[in-house]
N, C-alpha and C positions, 0 to 999 in steps of 0.2 A: 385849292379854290379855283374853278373856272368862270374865269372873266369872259363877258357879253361878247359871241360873236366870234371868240378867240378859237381855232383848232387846237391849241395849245392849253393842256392843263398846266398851271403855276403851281405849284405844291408853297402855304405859307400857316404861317401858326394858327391861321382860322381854320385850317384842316382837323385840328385837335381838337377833342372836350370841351368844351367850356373852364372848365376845372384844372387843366391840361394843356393851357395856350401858354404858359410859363414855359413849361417844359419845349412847346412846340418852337418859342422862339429860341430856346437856346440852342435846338437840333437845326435851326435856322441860321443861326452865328455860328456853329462848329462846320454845316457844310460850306458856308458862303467863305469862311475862312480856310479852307483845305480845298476848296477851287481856285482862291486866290495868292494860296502858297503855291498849288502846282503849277499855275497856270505862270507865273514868276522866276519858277526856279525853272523852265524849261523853255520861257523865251529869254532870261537874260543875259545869256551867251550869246544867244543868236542876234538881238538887239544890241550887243556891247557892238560886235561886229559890223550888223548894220548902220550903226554911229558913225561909226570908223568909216566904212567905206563910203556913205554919203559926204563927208569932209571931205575925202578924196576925189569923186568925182568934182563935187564943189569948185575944189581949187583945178583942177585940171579943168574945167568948162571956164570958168573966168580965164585961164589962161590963154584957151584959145579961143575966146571972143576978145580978148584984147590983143590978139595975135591974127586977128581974121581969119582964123582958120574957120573957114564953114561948113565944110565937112565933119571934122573934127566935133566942135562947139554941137550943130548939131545931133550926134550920136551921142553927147555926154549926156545933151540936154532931157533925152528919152533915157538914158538910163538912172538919170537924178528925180525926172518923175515918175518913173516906177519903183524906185526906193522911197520915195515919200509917200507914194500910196500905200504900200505894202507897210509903212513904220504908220500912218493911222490906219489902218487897220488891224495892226495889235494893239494899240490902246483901248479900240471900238470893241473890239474880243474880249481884251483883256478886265471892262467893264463889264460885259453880259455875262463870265462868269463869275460876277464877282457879287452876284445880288437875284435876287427873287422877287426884288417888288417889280411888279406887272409895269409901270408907267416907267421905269427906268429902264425898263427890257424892251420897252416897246419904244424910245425914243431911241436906245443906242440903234437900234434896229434899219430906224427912219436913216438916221446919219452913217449908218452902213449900204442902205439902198442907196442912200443918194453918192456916196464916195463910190460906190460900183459902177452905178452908171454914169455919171460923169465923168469916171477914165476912161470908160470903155469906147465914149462917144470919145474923148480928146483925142486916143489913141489911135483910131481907126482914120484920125484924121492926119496925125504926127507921123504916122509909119506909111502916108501915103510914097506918093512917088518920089517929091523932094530927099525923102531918107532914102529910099532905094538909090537913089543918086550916089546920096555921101557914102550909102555902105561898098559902092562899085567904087568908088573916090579913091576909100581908105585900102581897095584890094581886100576883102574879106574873101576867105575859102568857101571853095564850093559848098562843104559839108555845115557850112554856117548858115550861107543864105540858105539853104535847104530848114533848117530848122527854124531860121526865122519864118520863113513862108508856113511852116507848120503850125508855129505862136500864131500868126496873123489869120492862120484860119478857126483855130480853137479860139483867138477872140471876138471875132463876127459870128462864131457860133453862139458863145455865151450870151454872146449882144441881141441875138435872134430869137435866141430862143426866151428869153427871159424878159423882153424887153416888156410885153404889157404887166407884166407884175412890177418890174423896177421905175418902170417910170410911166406908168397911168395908175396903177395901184397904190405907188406907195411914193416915189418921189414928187410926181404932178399935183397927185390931189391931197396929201398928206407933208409932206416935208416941206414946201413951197407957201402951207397956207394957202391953197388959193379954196379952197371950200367958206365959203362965208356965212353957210347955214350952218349951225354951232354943234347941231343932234346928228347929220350927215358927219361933218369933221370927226367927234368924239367915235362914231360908228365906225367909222373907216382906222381912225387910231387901232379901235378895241379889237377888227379884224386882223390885226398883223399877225404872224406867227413869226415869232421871234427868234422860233430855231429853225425855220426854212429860210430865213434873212441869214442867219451864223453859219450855217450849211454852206447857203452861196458865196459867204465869205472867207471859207476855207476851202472851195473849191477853185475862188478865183485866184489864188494865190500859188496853187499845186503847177 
């Protein structure tokens, strides 16, 4: 079934016969459910992990804010919020393949545009100079700040290139509510493509 305005065709039990939409919703529940076994049994190691090492940072960054360390505090601080973006967006994932109806696809979509570009913007602000500071502080290796300088350009890249889709397309005028004409909002909804939103979100994470 394609939905008004969508690139994206939704495959749902209205595809079938009239006589044959029984049949189409159970090939409906057999995939939705074997997306959301695999999709399960291969982040849940990865996410037990993740668990784990967010605790750890956790407790290691209270330690050293209540030790003043600000060097320290700082560089935990950035790496507890990119584990917290990176842990919603496997739930935001882990939703999109877990369903075929069109309005649930198109809302995890929104709150993945918007968790995209909202770190991307925090981030470019968080790794400015202040952190280059703490990272000379704490003595990082050459062969480190080299990579980070490489992270920091791959994400102003992402940020550049992507910026009028994530945040005039879909987080400004879509995610925010600010559309107050009801036929514009609903239009702008139904254009989203749901797998060029899931694309960007396992791109930003690689």
């Amino acid at each position: 079934m394609i939905t008004a305005l969508s690139e994206l065709p939704i495959p749902g039990h209205l595809d079938f016969a009239r006589g044959w939409r029984w049949f189409g919703k159970f090939v409906v529940f057999i995939v939705v459910t074997r997306n959301r076994f695999r999709t399960w049994r291969r982040e849940r190691k990865r996410l037990l992990v993740l668990d784990r090492t967010i605790d750890i940072i956790r407790s290691e960054q209270s330690k050293a804010q209540a030790q003043e360390l600000i060097h320290r505090s700082r560089v935990y601080n950035v790496a507890l919020y990119v584990l917290l973006i990176d842990r919603d967006l496997s739930i935001l994932k882990t939703l999109m393949v877990s369903s075929f109806d069109p309005w649930l696809l198109r809302f995890a979509s929104r709150q993945i545009a918007l968790t995209l570009y909202e770190s991307c913007d925090d981030l470019t602000t968080v790794l400015g100079k202040d952190f280059r500071d703490s990272l000379a502080a704490i003595e990082l290796k050459e062969i480190d700040i080299k990579d980070f300088n490489t992270v920091c350009k791959r994400l102003n890249a992402f940020k550049n290139e992507h910026h009028q889709f994530l945040y005039h397309d879909i987080r400004n005028a879509v995610t925010a509510h600010r559309m107050q004409d009801s036929l514009k909002f609903l239009q702008a909804i139904e254009a989203i493509d749901p797998l060029r939103v899931f694309r960007l979100g396992e791109t930003s994470t690689k």
